[in-house]
C-alpha positions, 0 to 999 in steps of 0.5 A: 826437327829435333830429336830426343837427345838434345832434350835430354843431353845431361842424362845421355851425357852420364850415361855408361856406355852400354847405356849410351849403345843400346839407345844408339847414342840418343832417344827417340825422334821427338817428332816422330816418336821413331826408336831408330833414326831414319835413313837419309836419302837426299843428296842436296838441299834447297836454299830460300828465296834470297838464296840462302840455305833454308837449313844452315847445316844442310847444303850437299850430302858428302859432309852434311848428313844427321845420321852420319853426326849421330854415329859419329857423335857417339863413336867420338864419345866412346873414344874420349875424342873431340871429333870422329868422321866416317868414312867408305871403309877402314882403307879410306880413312887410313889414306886420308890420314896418310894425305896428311903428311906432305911430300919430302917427310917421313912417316914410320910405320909399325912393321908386322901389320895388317899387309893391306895397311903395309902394302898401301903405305908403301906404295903411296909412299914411293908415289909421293916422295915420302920416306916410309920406314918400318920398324918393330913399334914394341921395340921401344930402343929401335923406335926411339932411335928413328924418330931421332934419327927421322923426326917423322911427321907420323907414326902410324901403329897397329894396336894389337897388330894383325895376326902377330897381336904384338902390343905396343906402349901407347903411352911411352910412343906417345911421349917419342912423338910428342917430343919430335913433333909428330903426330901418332895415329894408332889403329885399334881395329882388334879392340874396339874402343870399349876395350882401349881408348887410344886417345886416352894414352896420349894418341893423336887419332885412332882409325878402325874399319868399321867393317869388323866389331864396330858393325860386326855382322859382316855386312857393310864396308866403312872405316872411322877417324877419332881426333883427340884434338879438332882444332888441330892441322891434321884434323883439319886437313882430314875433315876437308878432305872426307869433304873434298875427296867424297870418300863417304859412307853411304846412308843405309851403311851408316843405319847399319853401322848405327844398328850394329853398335848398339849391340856392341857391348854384348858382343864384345863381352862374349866375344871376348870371353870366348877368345879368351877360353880358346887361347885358353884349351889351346895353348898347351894343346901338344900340336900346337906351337904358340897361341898368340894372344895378349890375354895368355898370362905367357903372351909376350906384352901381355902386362901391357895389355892388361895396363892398356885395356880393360873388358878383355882383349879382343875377339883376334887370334892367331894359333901357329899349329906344328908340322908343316903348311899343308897340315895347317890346309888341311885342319883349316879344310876340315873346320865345320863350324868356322868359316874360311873367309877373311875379315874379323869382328864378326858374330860369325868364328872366321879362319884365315889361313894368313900366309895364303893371302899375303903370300909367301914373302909376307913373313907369315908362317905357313902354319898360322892359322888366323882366328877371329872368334864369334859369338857362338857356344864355346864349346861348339867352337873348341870341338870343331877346332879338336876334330879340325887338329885331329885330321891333320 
């Protein structure tokens, strides 16, 4: 069985990528006219008479399964990538990339980054013998010093991070780890591939949790891996790996995957527009301290997000309201229209009062208020965050 795409892979191969999203990375089944792929339910496949594979490329379903080629095809194009794998969720990608470094290395981590990111490198770190260091990546001074100093294996960073939205030079990064021989793995969860392209600014992978914008319905659970470069040892170790360890999305989450991304463009472009009217009325609202998001002329690294990214700059923010954490409680009890839940990317507005979820030794103040805007009528989102501020 064929499908449309490899009749007509020139076309789809120009394509822009709203283009591209919308037919879901190709056309139509070319036997069965469908418009959506099918949901694969097999888990093995059968061999001929002489025992070889009737199918060569379909022997167990942990690695061989069309619909996780076909988002995966299309989340590679979309990054500018060689190759992208699928997997569980965003934390299973991100250890199988962690696997890569071996006992006795040393990776440096970003600081100031999504705590469940922070908190699984330091703890497989300690276990395996690994020297974990943490420093501010948009300190490009301290960060040149430790690769020096460390000639890590990998430096893993957070672009932008999560809730500080600090910007990081890809670019400049790039060019520290290219000299020290490491490999420099970005996770553009925030942004989405249609607003920066990592790989193009000289990363090696880039990571998302295809749980957040990817999907954006905040229905499955799934992470993806993009190489710039599928010949090389840490691709390689990361596609045996997926293979090996079975950390797999399941079919029905990849048809979901698939579904989501074909609105993506649409999302982003009113996500995206939304969080940047919000920062916007925000910021120079008398009771709030900071809006802290890169598409405020005044955000710190907001020239560098304008040089690394293009259709705006993410659907996550981060407003650190004044007064004291139980006033910052009680606007997040008050809000009507967002809704108290953690994650991001959604078509749904989130809040997130940060400090609660990491704790008090996170380093997250307690009057930050996460926001993850959604796709609603932004003045409905603006007057629920005023009367929110006014029962503080």
């Amino acid at each position: 069985m064929t499908s449309n795409i490899n009749k007509h892979a020139d076309l789809y191969a120009s394509l822009h990528a709203d283009s591209l999203l919308a037919h879901g990375g190709g056309g139509h089944d070319a036997v069965t006219g469908a418009v959506t792929p099918a949901i694969p339910t097999a888990t093995t496949f059968v061999r001929d008479e002489a025992y070889d594979l009737v199918s060569p490329t379909h022997l167990y379903s942990r690695d061989h399964n069309d619909l996780f080629r076909k988002v995966e095809g299309l989340i590679a194009t979309l990054e500018h990538g060689a190759e992208s794998r699928l997997f569980a969720s965003g934390m299973a990608a991100i250890a199988a990339i962690t696997r890569t470094v071996r006992p006795g290395e040393t990776i440096l981590l970003q600081s100031g980054i999504y705590w469940g990111t922070t908190v699984f490198f330091r703890r497989t770190c300690e276990r395996n013998n690994i020297a974990l260091i943490e420093v501010d990546a948009t300190d490009l001074g301290a960060l040149a010093d430790q690769i020096t100093a460390t000639r890590p294996a990998m430096v893993f960073i957070e672009v932008p991070t999560n809730p500080f939205l600090k910007v990081a030079d890809i670019r400049a990064i790039s060019a520290l780890t290219k000299a020290a021989g490491a490999t420099l793995c970005v996770d553009a969860t925030t942004v989405t591939p249609l607003i920066m392209k990592p790989l193009t600014l000289g990363a090696d992978l880039v990571v998302h949790s295809a749980t957040k914008a990817l999907n954006g319905h905040s229905d499955l659970l799934g992470g993806v891996v993009t190489t710039a470069d599928a010949t090389s040892a840490a691709w390689d170790f990361i596609r045996v790996e997926r293979q090996g360890a079975g950390a797999v999305m399941g079919s029905f989450e990849a048809w979901l995957l698939l579904r989501g991304l074909r609105t993506l463009a649409l999302r982003v472009e009113r996500m995206n527009a939304n969080a940047q009217g919000f920062a916007e009325h925000f910021a120079p609202d008398p009771r709030v301290e900071s809006v802290l998001y890169p598409g405020l002329p005044t955000a710190e690294g907001h020239d560098l997000a304008k040089a690394q990214m293009t259709n705006g700059f993410g659907s996550l923010m981060s407003i650190v309201l004044k007064g004291d954490r139980a006033g910052a409680l009680k606007a997040t009890g008050a809000l009507k229209l967002f809704q108290r839940a953690t994650s991001l990317g959604g078509v749904e507005s989130l809040v997130e009062h940060r400090e609660t979820i990491e704790g008090p030794n996170s380093g997250i103040p307690g009057t930050l208020l996460r926001l993850s805007i959604g796709i609603e009528h932004l003045p409905d989102l603006i007057a629920d965050m005023d009367q929110a501020l006014a029962a503080i």
